[in-house]
N, C-alpha and C positions, 0 to 999 in steps of 0.2 A: 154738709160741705165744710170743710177745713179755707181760713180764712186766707190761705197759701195758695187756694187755687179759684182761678177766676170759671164763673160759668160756663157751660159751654154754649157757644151760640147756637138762635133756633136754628136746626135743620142741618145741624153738623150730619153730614151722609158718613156711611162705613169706608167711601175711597178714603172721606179727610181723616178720618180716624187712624185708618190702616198706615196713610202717608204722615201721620205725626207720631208713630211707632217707629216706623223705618227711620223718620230723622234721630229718634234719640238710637236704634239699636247700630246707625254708624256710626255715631261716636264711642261705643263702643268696641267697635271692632276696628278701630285704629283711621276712622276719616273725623275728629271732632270738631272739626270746623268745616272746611269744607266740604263735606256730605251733606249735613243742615241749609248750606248756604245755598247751595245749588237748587236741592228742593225750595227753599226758600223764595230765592229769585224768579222758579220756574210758576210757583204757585201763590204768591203772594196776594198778586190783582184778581183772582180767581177764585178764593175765597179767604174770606177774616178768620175763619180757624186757624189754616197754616198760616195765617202773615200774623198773626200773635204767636202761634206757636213757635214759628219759625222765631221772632223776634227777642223771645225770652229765652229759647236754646242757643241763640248763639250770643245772646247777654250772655249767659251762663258758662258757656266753655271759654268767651275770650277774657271773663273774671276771672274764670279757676285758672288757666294758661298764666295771666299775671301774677296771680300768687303762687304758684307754681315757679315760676322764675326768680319772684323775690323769697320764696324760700331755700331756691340753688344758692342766691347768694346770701345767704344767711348761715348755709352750712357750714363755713368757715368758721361763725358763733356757735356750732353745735346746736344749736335753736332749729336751723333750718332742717336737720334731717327729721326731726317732730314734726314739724311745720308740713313739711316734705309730704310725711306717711298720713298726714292728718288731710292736708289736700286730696291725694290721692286717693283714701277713705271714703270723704265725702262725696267725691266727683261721682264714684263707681255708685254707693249707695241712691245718691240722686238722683243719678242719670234712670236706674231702676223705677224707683218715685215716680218718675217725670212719665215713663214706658207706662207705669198702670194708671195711673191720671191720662194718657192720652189714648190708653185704651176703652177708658171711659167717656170719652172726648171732654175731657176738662183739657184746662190748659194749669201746667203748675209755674207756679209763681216760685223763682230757683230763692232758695233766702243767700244772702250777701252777696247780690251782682248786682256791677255796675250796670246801672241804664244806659247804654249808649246808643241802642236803636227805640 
């Protein structure tokens, strides 16, 4: 086990699996915040998988989203269009990461986000 990803809890079932797949594959397809959130809200009290899972995916998109803006405006230093495709990069690649770790029912620990839930 990679020190990136937290255990998964006893008796993680296949629904919580299956539903911590779907929150990473809509962000994805164009919901990165709220698709996670909802499932989130809806599942959180009902089980500790999805309320950490939930918890660290949407650490994760409202980080990336911040740097994402602070590299629009950086574009003006030419800095930010790097910055930009570098974001962009890692969000896609991660988001992937996050999909096979939660198919496995771990939960992945995103590297540089901010904790804020």
């Amino acid at each position: 086990m990679e020190p990136s990803s937290l255990p998964p809890p006893l008796g993680t079932s296949q629904d919580e699996k299956i539903l911590g797949i779907v929150m990473h594959l809509l962000c994805l397809v164009g919901f990165p915040i709220i698709g996670p959130l909802i499932i989130w809200l809806m599942k959180k009290d009902q089980s500790r998988y999805l309320d950490t899972q939930g918890r660290e995916l949407l650490n994760f998109q409202i980080s990336y989203f911040i740097y994402a803006m602070i590299s629009v405006v950086l574009v003006a230093a030419l800095i930010g269009i790097v910055l930009l495709l570098a974001v962009g990069v890692a969000s896609l690649v991660l988001t992937i990461i996050g999909i096979v770790k939660a198919a496995d029912g771990q939960v992945y620990r995103f590297p540089l986000c901010i904790r804020l839930f």
